[in-house]
NUDREN-634380 format. One record per residue (C-alpha): residue number from 0; x, y, z. Coordinates in steps of 0.001 Angstrom, whole numbers, plus 500000, padded with zeros to 6 digits. Layout:
REM NUDREN-634380
{NUM, {X, Y, Z}}
...
***
This chain:
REM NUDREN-634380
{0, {934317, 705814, 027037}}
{1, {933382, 706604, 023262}}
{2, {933355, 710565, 021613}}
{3, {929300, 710172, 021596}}
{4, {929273, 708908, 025300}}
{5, {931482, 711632, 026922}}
{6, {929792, 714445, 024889}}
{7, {926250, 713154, 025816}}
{8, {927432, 713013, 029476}}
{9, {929185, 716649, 029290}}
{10, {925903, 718069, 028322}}
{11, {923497, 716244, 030805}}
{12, {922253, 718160, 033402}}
{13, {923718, 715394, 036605}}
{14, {922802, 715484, 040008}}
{15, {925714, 716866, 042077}}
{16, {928072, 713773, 043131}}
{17, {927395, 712178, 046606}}
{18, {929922, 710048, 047139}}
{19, {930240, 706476, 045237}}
{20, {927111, 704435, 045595}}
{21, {924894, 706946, 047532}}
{22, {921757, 707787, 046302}}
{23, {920404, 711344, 045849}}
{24, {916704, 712160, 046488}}
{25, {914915, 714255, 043861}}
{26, {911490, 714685, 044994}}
{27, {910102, 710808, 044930}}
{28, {913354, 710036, 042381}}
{29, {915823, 708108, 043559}}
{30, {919258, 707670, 041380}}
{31, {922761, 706057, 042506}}
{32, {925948, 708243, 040782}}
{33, {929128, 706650, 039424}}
{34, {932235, 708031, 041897}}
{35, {934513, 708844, 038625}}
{36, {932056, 710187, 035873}}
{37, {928880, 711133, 038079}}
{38, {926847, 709187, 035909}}
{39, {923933, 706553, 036737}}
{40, {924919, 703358, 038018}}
{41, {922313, 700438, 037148}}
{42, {922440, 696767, 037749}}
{43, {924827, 694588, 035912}}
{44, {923701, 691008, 035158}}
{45, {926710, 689933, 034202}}
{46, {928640, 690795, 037244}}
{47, {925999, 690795, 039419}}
{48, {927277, 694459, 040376}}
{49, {926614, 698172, 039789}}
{50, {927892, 699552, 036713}}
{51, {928342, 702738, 034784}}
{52, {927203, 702442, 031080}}
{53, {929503, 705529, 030422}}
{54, {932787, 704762, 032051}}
{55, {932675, 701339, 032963}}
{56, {933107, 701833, 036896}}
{57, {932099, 698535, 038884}}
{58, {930572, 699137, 042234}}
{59, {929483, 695920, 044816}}
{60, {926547, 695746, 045677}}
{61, {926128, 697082, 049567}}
{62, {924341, 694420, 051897}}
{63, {924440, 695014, 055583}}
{64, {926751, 692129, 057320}}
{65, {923655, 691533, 059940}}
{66, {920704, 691947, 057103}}
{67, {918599, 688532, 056385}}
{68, {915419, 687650, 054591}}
{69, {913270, 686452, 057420}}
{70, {909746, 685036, 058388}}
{71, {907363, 687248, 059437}}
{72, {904268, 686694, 061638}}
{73, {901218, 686810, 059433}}
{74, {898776, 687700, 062439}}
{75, {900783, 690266, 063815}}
{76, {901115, 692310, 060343}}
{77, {897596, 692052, 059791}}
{78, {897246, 693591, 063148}}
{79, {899530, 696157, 062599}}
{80, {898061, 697233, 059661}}
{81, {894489, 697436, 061012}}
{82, {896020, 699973, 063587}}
{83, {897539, 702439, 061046}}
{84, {894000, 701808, 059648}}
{85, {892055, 702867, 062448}}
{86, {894751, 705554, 063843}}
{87, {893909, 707238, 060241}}
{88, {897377, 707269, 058961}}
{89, {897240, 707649, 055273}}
{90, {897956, 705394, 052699}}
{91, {899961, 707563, 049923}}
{92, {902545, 705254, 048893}}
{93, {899968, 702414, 047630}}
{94, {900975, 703269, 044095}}
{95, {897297, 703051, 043114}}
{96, {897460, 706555, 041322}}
{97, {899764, 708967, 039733}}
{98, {903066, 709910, 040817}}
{99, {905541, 712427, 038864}}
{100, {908669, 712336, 039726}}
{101, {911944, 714964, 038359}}
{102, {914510, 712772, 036391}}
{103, {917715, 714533, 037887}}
{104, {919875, 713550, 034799}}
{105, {917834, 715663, 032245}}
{106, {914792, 717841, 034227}}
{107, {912299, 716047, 032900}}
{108, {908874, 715311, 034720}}
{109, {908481, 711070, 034620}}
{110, {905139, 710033, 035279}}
{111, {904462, 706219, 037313}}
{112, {901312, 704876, 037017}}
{113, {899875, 702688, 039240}}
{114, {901792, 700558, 040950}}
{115, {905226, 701097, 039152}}
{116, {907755, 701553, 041362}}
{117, {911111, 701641, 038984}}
{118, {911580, 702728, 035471}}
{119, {913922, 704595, 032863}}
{120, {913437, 708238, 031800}}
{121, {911812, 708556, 028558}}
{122, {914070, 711116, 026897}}
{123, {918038, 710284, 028550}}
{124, {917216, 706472, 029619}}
{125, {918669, 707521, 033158}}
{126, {917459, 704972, 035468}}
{127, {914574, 706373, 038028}}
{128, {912909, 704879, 041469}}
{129, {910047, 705996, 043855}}
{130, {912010, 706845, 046636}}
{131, {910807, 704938, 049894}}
{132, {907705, 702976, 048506}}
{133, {909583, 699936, 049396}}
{134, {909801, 700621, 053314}}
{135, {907098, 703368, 053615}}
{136, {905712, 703079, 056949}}
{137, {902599, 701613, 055359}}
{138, {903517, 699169, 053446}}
{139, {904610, 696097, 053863}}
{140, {908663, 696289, 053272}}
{141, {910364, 694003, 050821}}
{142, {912358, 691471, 052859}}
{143, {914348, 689969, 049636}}
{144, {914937, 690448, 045953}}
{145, {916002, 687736, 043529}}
{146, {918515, 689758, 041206}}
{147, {918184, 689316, 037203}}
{148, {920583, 686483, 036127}}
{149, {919500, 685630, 032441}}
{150, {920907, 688875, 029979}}
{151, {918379, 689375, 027241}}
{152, {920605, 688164, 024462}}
{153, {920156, 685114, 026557}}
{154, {915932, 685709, 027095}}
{155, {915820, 686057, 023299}}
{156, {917327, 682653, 022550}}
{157, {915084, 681066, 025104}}
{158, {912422, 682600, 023150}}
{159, {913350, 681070, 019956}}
{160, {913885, 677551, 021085}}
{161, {910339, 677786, 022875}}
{162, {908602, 679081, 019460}}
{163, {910525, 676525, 017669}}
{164, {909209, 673602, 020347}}
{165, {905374, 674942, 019327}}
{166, {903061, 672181, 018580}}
{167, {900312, 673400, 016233}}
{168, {902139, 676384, 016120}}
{169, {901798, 677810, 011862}}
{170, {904776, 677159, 009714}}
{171, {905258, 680777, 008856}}
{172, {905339, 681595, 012969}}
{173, {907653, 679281, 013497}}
{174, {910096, 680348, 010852}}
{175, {909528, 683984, 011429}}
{176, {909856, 683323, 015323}}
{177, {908418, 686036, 018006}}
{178, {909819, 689333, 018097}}
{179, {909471, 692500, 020138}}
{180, {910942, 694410, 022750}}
{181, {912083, 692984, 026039}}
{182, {911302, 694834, 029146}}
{183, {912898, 693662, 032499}}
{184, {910273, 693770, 035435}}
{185, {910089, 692860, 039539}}
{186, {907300, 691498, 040371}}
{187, {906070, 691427, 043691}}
{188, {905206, 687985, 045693}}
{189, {904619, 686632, 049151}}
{190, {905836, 683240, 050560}}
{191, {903735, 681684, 053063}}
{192, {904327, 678867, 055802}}
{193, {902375, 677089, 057724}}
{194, {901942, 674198, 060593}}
{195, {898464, 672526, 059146}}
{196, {896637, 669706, 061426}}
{197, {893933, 668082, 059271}}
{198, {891129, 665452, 060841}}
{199, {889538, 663702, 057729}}
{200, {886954, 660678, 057592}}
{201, {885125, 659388, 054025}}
{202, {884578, 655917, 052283}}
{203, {887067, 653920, 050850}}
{204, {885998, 651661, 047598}}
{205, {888024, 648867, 046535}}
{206, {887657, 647565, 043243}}
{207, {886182, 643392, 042653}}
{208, {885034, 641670, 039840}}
{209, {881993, 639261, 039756}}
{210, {880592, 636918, 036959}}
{211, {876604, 637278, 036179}}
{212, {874856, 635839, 033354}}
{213, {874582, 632434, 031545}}
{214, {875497, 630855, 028218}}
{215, {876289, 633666, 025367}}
{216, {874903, 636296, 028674}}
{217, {877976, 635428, 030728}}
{218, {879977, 638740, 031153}}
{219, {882649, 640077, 033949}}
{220, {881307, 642871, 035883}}
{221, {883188, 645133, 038021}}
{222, {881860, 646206, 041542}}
{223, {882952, 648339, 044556}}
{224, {883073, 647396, 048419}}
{225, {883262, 650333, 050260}}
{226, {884629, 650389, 053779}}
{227, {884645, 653861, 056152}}
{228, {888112, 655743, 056738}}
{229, {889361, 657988, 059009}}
{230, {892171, 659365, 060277}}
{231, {894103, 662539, 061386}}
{232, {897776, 663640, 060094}}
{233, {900209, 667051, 060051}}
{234, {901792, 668831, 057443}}
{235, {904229, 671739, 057317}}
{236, {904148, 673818, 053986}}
{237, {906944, 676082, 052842}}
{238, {907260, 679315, 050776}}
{239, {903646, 678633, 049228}}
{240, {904402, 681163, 046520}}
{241, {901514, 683955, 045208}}
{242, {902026, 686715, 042999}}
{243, {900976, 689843, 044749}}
{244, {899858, 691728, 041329}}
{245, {896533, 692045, 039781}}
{246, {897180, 691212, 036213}}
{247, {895709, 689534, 033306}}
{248, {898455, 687597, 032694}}
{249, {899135, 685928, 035808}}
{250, {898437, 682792, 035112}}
{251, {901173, 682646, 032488}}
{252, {903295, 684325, 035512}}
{253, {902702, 681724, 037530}}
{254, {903772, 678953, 035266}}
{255, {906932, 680216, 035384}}
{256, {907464, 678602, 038850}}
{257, {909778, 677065, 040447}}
{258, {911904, 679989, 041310}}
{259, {915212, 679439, 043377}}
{260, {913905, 681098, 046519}}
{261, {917053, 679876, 048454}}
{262, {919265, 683036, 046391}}
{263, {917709, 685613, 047547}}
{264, {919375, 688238, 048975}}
{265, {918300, 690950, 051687}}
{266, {916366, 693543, 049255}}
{267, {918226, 696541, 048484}}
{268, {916935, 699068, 045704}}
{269, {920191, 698545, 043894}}
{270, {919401, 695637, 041983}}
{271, {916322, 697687, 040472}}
{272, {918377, 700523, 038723}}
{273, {917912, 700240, 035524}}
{274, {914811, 697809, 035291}}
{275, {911146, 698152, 035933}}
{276, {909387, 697128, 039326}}
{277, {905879, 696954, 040819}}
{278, {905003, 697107, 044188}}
{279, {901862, 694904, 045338}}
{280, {898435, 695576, 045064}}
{281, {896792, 692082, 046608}}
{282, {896915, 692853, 050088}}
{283, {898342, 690381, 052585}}
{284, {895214, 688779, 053699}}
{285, {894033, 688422, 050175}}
{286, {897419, 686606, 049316}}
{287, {897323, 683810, 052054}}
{288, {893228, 683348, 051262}}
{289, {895081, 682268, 047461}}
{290, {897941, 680375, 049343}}
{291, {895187, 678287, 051718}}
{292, {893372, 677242, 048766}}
{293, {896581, 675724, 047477}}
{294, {897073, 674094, 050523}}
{295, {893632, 672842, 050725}}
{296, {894026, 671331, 047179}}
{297, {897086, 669513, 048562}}
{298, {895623, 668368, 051404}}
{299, {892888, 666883, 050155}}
{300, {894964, 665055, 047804}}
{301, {896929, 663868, 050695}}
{302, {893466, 662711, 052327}}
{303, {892934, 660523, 049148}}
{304, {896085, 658961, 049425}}
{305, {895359, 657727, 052947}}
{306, {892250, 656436, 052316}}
{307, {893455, 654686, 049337}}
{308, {891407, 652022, 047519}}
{309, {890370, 652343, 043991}}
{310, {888040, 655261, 044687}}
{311, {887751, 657682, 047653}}
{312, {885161, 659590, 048989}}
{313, {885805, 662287, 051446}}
{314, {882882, 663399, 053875}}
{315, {884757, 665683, 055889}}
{316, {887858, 666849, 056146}}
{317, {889258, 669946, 058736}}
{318, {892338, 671852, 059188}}
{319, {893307, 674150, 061423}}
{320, {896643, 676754, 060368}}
{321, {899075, 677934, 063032}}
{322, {902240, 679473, 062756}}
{323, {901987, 681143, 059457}}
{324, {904650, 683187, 058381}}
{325, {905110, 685231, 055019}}
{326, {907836, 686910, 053112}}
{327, {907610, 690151, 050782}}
{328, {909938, 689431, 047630}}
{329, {910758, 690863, 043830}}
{330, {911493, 688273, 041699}}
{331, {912504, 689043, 038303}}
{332, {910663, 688448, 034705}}
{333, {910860, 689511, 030956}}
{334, {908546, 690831, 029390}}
{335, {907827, 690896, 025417}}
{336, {904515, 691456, 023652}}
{337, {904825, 690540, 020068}}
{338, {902228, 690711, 016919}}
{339, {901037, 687897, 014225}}
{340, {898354, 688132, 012047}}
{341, {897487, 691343, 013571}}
{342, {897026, 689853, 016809}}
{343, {899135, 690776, 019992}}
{344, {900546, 687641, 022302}}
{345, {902372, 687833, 025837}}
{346, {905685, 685620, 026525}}
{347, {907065, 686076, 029874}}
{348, {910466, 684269, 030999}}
{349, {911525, 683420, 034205}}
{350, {914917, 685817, 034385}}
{351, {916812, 683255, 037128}}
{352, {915694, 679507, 035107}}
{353, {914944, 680765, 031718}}
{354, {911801, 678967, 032045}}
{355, {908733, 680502, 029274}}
{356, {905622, 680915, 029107}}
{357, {903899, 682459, 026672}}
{358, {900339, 683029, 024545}}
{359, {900771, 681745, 020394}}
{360, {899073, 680857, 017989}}
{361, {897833, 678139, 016113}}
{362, {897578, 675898, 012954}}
{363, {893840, 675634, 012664}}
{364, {894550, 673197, 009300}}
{365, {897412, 671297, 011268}}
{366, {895029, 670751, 013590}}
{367, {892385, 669672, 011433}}
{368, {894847, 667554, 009426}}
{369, {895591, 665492, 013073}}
{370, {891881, 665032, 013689}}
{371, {890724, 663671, 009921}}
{372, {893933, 661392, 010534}}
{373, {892623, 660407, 014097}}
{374, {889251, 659680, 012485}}
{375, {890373, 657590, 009899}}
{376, {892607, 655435, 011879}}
{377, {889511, 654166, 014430}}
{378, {887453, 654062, 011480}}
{379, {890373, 651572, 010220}}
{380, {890442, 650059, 013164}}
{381, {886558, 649630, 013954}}
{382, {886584, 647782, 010089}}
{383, {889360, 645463, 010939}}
{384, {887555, 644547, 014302}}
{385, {884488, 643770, 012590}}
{386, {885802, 641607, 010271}}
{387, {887377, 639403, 012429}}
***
């Protein structure tokens, strides 16, 4: 431990020691002290652990031997929760206002808006939590967390190889590169699966080619036989992914799939010291309306398929859902906003694949440039055909 470390930890104001690991409530704060210095623990990427910044103490993370991320039954939650609903039992823990919280490190009153459910102090950077508005007794609980894996050295050079891979991206942007601030977040998601039994019928049209005219009239021209399909089939879909946030950015979140759903571990509030998290604000019916219409996409491209043919038309197709099943998770992100031409873009990057995704600007003249070329190479080409 450096001179400017121990003296900054001899004159914070820490929460009396509880043991190694344990966490000690403070109001809605939640904060997990180092067994040798007392200090704030937070999540190590590199060693997948708890770690003190101060003294360097490694602690493993604690997951119950019996603890799992399961399926749950969709039906039955939404039953559940319309009986808290009707039995009147309040709602305070939905995150959708403002909740202050005592940072037990320095005193100071941290304020989480909306649906923030982890974040730093402002003024001694001790990691803080909403204590319980992961299980609260109205909410649906997390089952499983995907912990950080890519550092944010590692995020930044990501970043730079993605700028640099810009098509129509301006010169200057891509020498200057993107730069800002990275913030580590959990988002929220649910997984859904389902048993799906579709009945389908349409027309099939296959492609044949007939000769009509005479003398310098004579021409090929295509035509279509059509022929009636039907048929009936079953699919099974698995860990349908939707984010569970309201944001304005979620379509660049949601580029960042695939996510290795397979490694995550039973959630535990460890993983989020020292990062940001969100709890959900699309409720659970509203997520698997998003997740059907997925499925309905792919199942009507399956109904293509078995019609086959050169062209399809479907008049009906019907599916009926059983056994659906959904998971709560956090799966982790980085977030950066960065400015150009006095114009603010959003990158997120997948913190497990490194995958990004990301809003940049462009080369209005490079662009240009390619479509004057484009135009003068037909125009080249229509000449040459002409003359022949």
């Amino acid at each position: 431990m450096s001179d400017r470390q121990r003296e900054e930890l001899e004159s914070a104001d820490l929460p009396e020691a509880a043991g190694p690991g344990e966490s000690v409530d403070s109001g809605k704060g939640r904060v997990f002290p180092c067994g040798e210095c007392g200090a704030d623990l937070e999540f190590s990427i590199g060693t997948q652990s708890m770690k003190c910044p101060f003294c360097g103490t490694v602690k493993t993370i604690e997951i119950a031997e019996d603890a799992a991320v399961v399926e749950h039954d969709f039906q039955a939650m939404l039953q559940q929760l319309k009986s808290q609903q009707k039995q009147g039992i309040p709602n305070d823990e939905s995150g959708e206002t403002e909740h202050a919280i005592r940072c037990g490190s320095c005193g100071a009153e941290v304020v989480f808006q909306g649906t923030l459910t982890s974040s730093q102090c402002p003024y001694c950077a001790c990691p803080l939590q909403r204590d319980k508005i992961h299980d609260a007794p109205t909410r649906i609980p997390v089952d499983g967390v995907l912990p950080f894996q890519v550092a944010e050295p590692d995020a930044a050079a990501q970043l730079r190889q993605w700028v640099k891979s810009l098509w129509w991206a301006p010169n200057e942007f891509k020498r200057q590169g993107a730069s800002g601030k990275f913030n580590g977040m959990y988002l929220p998601y649910y997984t859904f699966d389902a048993q799906t039994f579709t009945r389908y019928s349409g027309q099939r049209g296959d492609y044949y080619y007939v000769t009509v005219g005479e003398g310098k009239d004579q021409r090929t021209e295509r035509r279509t036989s059509w022929s009636f399909r039907s048929g009936e089939f079953e699919r099974f879909f698995d860990d349908t992914l939707i984010v569970a946030a309201r944001d304005e950015s979620s379509s660049l979140i949601e580029s960042l799939e695939p996510w290795p759903l397979k490694d995550c571990i039973p959630f535990t509030q460890q993983v989020l010291a020292g990062f940001f998290a969100r709890t959900y604000d699309v409720t659970l019916d509203e997520g698997f309306s998003t997740a059907r219409q997925r499925m309905e996409s792919a199942l009507t491209s399956d109904v293509h398929q078995r019609i086959g043919g050169d062209e399809q038309s479907i008049t009906s197709q019907r599916t009926t859902y059983s056994d659906v099943t959904f998971k709560h998770l956090l799966l982790p992100v980085w977030l950066m906003a960065y400015r150009y031409k006095e114009k603010s873009y959003r990158v997120v990057i997948n913190a497990v694949t490194g995958e990004v995704s990301g809003e940049r600007p462009y080369s209005i003249f490079k662009i240009l440039s390619a479509v004057v070329t484009v135009a003068i190479i037909v125009a080249g080409i229509v000449m040459f055909v002409k003359s022949q």
